[in-house]
Steps between C-alpha positions, in 0.01 A plus 500: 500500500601319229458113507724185368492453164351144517258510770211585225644200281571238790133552611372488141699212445396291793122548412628381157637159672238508733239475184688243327523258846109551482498375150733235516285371841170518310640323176635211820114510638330484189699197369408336848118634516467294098714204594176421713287507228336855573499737215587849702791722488666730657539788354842717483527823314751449218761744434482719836813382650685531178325887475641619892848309420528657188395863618759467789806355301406819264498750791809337664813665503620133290268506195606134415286397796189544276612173352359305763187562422526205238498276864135543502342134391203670377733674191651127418127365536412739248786466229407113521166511491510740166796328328515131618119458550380711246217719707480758243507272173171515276372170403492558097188324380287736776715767597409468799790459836619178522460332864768340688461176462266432152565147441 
């Protein structure tokens, strides 16, 4: 019996989305958690959505649909975070990683 060819990618897909609504709604509750004063975060896992949109686009009959995998925030969080911010610089006097905010 064969099946359709994107029930396997539709379902991976939707977990995909379904991961990066979880992220998105724990980036929304940690911002309102800290703006009273607490320190705690919820805690997403980075990349997963991105991972099940990407496998599905790739075994989708339409391999261009693995391009949508760049809608996961966590991937833009990243590319800031290591070109804007700097999270993988070396301070040069110590060689040590530089923080965030060093001021």
């Amino acid at each position: 019996m064969p099946s359709h060819p994107w029930a396997v990618p539709g379902i991976i897909g939707g977990i995909g989305v379904l991961y990066i609504i979880y992220y998105i709604a724990a980036i929304i509750a940690t911002k309102r958690i800290q703006r009273k004063g607490s320190s705690r975060h919820i805690s997403g896992i980075p990349f997963l959505g991105g991972i099940h949109i990407l496998i599905a686009g790739l075994i989708s009959p339409c391999k261009w649909l693995a391009l949508l995998c760049v809608l996961d925030l966590s991937f833009w969080s990243f590319l800031y975070a290591v070109f804007i911010k700097g999270a993988f610089r070396k301070d040069e006097t110590t060689g040590e990683k530089d923080t965030y905010d060093r001021q």
